[in-house]
Backbone as CSV, one residue per row, in Angstrom:
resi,resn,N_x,N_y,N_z,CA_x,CA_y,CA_z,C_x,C_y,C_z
1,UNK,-141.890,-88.882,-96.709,-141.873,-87.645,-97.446,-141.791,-86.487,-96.460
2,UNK,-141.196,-85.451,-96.979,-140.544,-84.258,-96.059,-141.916,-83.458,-95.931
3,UNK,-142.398,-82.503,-94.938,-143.459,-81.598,-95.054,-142.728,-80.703,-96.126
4,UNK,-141.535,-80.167,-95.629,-140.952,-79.234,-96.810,-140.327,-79.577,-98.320
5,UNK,-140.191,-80.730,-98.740,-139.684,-81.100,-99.573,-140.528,-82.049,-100.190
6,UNK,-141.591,-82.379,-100.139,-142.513,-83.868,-100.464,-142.746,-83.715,-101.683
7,UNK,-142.801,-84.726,-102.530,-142.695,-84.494,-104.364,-144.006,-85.283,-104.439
8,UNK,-145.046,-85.425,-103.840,-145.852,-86.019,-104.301,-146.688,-85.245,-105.624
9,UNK,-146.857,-86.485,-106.603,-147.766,-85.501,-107.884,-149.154,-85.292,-107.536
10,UNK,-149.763,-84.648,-107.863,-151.038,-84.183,-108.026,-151.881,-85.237,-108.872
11,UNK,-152.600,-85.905,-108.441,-153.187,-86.745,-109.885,-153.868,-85.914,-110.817
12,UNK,-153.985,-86.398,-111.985,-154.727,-85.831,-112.861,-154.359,-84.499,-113.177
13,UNK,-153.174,-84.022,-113.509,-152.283,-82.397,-113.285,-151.572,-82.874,-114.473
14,UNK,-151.748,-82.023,-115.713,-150.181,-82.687,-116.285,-149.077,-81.793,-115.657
15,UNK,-148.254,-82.127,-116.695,-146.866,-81.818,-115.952,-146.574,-80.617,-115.999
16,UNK,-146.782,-79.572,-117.219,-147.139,-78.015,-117.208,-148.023,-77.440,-116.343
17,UNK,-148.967,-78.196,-116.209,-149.780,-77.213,-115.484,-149.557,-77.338,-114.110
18,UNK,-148.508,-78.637,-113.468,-148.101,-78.564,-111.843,-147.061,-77.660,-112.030
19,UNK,-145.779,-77.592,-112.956,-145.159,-76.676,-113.043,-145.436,-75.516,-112.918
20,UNK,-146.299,-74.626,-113.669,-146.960,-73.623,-113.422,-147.975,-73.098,-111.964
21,UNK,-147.996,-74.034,-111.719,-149.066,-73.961,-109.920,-148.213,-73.604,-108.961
22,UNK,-146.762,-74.702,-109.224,-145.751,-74.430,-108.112,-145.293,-73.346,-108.563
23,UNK,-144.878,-72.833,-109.446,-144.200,-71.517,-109.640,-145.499,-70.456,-109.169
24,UNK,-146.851,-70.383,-109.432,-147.673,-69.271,-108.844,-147.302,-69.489,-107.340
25,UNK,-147.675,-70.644,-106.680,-147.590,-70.841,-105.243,-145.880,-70.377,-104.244
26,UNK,-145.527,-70.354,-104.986,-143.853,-70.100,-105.019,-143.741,-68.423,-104.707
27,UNK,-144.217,-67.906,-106.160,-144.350,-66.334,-106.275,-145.198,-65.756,-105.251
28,UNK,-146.498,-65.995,-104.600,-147.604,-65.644,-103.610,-146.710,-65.852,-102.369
29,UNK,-146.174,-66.667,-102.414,-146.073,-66.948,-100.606,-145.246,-65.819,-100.008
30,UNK,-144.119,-65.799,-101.537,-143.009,-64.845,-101.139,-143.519,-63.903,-101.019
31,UNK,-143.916,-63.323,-101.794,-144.468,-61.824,-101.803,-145.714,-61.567,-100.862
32,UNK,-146.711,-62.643,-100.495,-147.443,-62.147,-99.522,-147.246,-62.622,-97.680
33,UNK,-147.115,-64.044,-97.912,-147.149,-64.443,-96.802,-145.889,-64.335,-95.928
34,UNK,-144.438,-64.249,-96.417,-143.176,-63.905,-95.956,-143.976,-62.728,-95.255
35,UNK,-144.088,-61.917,-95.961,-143.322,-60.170,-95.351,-144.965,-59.822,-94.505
36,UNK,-146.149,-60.828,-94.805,-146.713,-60.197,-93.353,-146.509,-60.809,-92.382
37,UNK,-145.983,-62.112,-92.413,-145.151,-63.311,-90.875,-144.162,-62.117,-90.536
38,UNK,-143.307,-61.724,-91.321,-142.641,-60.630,-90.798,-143.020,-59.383,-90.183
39,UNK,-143.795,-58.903,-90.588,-144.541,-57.715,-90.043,-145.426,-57.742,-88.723
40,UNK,-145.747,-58.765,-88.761,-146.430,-59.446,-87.201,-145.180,-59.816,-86.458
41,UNK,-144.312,-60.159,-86.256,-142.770,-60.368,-85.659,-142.500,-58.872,-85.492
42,UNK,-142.528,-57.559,-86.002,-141.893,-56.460,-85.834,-142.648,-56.291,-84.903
43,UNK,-144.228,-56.293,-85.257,-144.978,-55.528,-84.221,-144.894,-56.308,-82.505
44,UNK,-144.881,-57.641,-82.957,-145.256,-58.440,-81.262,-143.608,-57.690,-80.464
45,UNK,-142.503,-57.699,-81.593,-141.124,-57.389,-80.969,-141.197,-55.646,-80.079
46,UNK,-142.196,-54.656,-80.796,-141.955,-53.828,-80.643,-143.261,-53.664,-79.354
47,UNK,-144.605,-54.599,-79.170,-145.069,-55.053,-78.022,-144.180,-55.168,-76.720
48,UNK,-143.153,-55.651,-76.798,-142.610,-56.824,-75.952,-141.841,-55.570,-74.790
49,UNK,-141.096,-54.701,-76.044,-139.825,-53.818,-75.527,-141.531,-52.484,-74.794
50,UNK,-142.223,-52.393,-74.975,-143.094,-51.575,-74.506,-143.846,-51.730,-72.916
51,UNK,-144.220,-53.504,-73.313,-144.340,-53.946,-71.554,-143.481,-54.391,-70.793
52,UNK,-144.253,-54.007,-69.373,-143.243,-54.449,-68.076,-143.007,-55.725,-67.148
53,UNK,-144.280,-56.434,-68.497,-144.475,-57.914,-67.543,-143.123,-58.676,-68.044
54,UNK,-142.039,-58.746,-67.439,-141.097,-59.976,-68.178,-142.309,-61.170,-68.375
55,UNK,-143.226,-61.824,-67.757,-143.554,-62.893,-68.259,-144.241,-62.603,-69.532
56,UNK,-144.579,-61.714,-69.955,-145.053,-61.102,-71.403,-144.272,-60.948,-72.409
57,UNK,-143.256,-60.145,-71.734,-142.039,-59.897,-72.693,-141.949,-61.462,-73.180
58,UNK,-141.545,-62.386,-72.207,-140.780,-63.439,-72.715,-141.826,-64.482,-73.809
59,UNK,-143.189,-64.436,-73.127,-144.212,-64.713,-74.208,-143.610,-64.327,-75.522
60,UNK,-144.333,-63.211,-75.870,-143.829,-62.369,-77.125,-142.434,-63.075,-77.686
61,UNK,-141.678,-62.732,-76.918,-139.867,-63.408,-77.797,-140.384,-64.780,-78.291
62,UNK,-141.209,-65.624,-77.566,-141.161,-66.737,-77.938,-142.057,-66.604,-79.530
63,UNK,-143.161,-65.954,-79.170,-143.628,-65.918,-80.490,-143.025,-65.106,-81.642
64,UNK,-142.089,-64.409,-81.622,-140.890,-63.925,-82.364,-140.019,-65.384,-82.784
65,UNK,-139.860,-65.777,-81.994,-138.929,-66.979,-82.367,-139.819,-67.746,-83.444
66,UNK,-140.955,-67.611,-83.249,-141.812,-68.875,-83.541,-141.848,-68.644,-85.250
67,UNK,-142.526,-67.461,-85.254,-142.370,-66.507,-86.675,-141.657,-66.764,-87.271
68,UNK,-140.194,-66.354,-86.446,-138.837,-66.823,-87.624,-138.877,-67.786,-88.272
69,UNK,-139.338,-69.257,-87.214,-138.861,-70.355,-87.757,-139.911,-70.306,-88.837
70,UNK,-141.146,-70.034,-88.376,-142.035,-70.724,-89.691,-141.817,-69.430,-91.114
71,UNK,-141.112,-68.039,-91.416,-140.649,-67.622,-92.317,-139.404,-68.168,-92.827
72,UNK,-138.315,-68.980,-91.758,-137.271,-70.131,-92.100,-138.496,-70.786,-93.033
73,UNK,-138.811,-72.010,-93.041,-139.353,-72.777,-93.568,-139.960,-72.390,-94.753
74,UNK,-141.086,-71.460,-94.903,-141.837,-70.818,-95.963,-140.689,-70.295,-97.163
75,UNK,-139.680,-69.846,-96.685,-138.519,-69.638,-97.760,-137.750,-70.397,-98.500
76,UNK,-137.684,-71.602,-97.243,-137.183,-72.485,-97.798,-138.135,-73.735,-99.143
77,UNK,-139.358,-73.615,-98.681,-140.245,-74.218,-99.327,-140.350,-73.540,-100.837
78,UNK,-140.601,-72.038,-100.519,-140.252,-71.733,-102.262,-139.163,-71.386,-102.890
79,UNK,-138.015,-71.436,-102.322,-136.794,-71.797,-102.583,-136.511,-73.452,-103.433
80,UNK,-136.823,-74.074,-102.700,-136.719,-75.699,-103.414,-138.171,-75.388,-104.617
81,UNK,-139.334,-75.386,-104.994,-140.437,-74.647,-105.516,-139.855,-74.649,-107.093
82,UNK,-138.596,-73.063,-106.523,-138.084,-72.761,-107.372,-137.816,-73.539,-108.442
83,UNK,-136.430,-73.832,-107.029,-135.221,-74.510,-107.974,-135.323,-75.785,-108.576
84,UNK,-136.968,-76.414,-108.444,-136.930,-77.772,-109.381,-137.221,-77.084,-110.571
85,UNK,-137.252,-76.378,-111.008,-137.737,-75.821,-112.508,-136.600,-74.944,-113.172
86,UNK,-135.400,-74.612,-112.501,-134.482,-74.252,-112.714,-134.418,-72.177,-112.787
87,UNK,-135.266,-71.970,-111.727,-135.237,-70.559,-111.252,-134.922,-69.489,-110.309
């Protein structure tokens, strides 16, 4: 099973009420957890261009990179979320 894609059921969940969980969990992530992973990426980026340590700078990029990927993923997770329910 995928970390991002894993269909395991919930025991004891009927089927409305996992429907409904994934769609809250779906709606929260986007709206909260996206755009502050993002907002921590602006700031470390705007860290980076401020100091003179290249070995800092390059720190920082990395954790810029890092951000991306895991807002890649988080999108993609309520993206699929979505689209098993047809939204």
């Amino acid at each position: 099973m995928s970390r991002l894609t894993g269909r395991a059921k919930l025991p004891g969940l009927a089927q409305p009420v996992l429907i409904a969980e994934r769609e809250r969990i779906a709606r929260e992530l986007s709206k909260f957890t996206v755009y502050r992973l993002f907002g921590i990426g602006l700031k470390l980026q705007a860290a980076s261009s401020r100091d003179g340590d290249p070995a800092v700078t390059w720190r920082l990029h990395e954790c810029v990179q890092e951000l991306d990927l895991a807002i890649s993923d988080l999108r993609r997770l309520v993206f699929n979320l979505d689209a098993r329910h047809g939204h």
